[in-house]
Each structure stands twice: as C-alpha cells, then as structure tokens.
N, C-alpha and C positions, 0 to 999 in steps of 0.2 A: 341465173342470168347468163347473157351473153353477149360478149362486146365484136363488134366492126374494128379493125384498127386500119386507117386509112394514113401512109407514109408516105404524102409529097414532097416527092424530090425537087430541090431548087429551079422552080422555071427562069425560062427567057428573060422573059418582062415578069419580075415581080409586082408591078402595078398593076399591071393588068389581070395579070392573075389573081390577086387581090378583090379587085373589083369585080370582077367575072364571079368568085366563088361567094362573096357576098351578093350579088343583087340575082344571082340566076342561082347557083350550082346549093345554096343552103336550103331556097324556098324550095326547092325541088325534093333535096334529101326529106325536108320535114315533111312533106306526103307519104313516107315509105309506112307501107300498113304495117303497126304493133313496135315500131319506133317507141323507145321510153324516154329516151335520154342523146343529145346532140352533142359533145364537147371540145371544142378546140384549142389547140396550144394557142397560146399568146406569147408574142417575143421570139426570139433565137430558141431552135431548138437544136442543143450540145449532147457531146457525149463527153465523158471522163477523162479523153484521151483530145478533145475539142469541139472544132468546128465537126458538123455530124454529114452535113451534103442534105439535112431533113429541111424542107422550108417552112413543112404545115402537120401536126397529127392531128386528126380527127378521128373519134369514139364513140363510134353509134352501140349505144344500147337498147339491145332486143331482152323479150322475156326466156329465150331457148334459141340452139341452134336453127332448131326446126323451124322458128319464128322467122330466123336471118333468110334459110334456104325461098321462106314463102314470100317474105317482102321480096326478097329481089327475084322473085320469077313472077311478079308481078306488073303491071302496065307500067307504075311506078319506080317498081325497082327497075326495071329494064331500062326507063328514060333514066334514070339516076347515073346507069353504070355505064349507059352510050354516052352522057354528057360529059362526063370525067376526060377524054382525052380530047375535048375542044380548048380546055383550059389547061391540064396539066402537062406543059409542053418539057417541064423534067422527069415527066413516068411518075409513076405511083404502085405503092406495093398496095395489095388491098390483104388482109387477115381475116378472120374468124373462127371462135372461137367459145368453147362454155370455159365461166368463170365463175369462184369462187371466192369467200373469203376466207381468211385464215387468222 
C-alpha cells in the first residue's frame, strides 16, 4: 500500500476553509483513479510539545506508489492538486510514500 499525507497548515478563515473542502475539495479528491481509502483528522491536530500550526491531515490511500504517481497525472489528479491552493490559504505540505506494516 501507499498513503498520500496531505498537512494543512492553519488557514485564514477556518470556515471557510472548512466548507470549501467539504462541499468541493473532498468530492473532487474521491474521483482520483485507484483511491482506496480517504481519511481525515477530526479536531485539533497536536504535537507532544502542543499546538502543531496543523489545521487538517488528510490520508489518501493508493494500492503502490506507482498508483499515486498515476492518479495524479491524471485529469483528475491534476484538477485535485490545482484545487488545493484556492482553499488552502496556510500552504499545505503534500507527502508520499510506500507503507508497511510492522
């Protein structure tokens, strides 16, 4: 398997950010071809030491890297990864990666 790790940094307007990524920015992601799995934090996201400056993580899982590189050079993935910075007005780190378990 392989996860997406998507680390929105605190926006402007967290309401609207909010409602942006629920009514447009989700139904968008769930079209990415060979998507397995969609996940998002709920609540405050902390680190050990506090408050983290994270507002959102989101954990798209694919079946392989190679899966991730294909959804997003796709019509899909493309509209996906141009939509991110209408709403994410505190940046966003994007990841990927193959995973395991142990």
């Amino acid at each position: 398997m392989a996860d997406v790790v998507v680390l929105y940094k605190t926006p402007n307007d967290p309401a609207a950010f909010d409602k942006y990524y629920a009514e447009t920015h989700i139904p968008l992601a769930k079209k990415l071809p060979g998507l397995r799995k969609y996940q998002v934090s709920q609540g405050p996201v902390v680190s050990a030491a506090g408050p983290s400056g994270i507002y959102l993580i989101a954990t798209l899982t694919f079946d392989s890297v190679a899966a991730v590189q294909s959804a997003f050079g796709s019509a899909e993935g493309k509209a996906t990864a141009a939509d991110v910075p209408k709403f994410a007005t505190g940046g966003a780190d994007i990841l990927f990666f193959d995973a395991k378990e142990v």
